[in-house]
N, C-alpha and C positions, 0 to 999 in steps of 0.2 A: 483470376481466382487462384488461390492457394490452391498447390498439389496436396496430396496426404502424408508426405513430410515435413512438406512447411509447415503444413496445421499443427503437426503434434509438436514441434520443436516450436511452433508458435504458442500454442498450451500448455507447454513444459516452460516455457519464458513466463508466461503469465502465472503458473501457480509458484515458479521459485520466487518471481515478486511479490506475489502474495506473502510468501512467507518471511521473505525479508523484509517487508514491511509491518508485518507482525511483530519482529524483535525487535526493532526500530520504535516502534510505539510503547511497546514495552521499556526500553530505554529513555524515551519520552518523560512517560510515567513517574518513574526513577528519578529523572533529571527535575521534576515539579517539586516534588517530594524533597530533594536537595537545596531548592534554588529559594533562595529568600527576596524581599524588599522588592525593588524596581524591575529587575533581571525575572519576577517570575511570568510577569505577562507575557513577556517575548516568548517566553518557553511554554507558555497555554497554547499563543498561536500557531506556537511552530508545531504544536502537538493538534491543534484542529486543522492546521496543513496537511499532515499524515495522516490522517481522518480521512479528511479528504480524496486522499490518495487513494486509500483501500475504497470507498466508496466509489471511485472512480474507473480501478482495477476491475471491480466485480463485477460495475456493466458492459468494461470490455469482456470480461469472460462470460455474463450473459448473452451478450452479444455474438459471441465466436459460437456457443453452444447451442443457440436458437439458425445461426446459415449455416448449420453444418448438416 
């Protein structure tokens, strides 16, 4: 089990990815909105990748917030 510095540097890791993956999608976005012809699908998926990511992020931090 985590002491109570791991944990908070452990939720301090998990909200800055939060939010780097925030601008990240955001940039996504961007890049859709730029990309034409063949090259736009790669860049849908790679944007329902990061999707995923944050979806994936928030049940780890559900998760840290429900054993603590």
């Amino acid at each position: 089990m985590l002491d109570g510095t791991n944990e908070g540097e452990r939720r301090e890791t998990i909200d800055e990815l939060s939010d780097l993956l925030i601008v990240v999608q955001e940039m996504g976005r961007r890049l859709v909105d730029e990309t034409r012809g063949d090259a736009c699908a790669g860049v849908r998926e790679f944007n329902e990748q990061l999707h995923q990511a944050r979806v994936k992020l928030q049940k780890i931090r559900d998760d840290a917030v429900k054993s603590a």
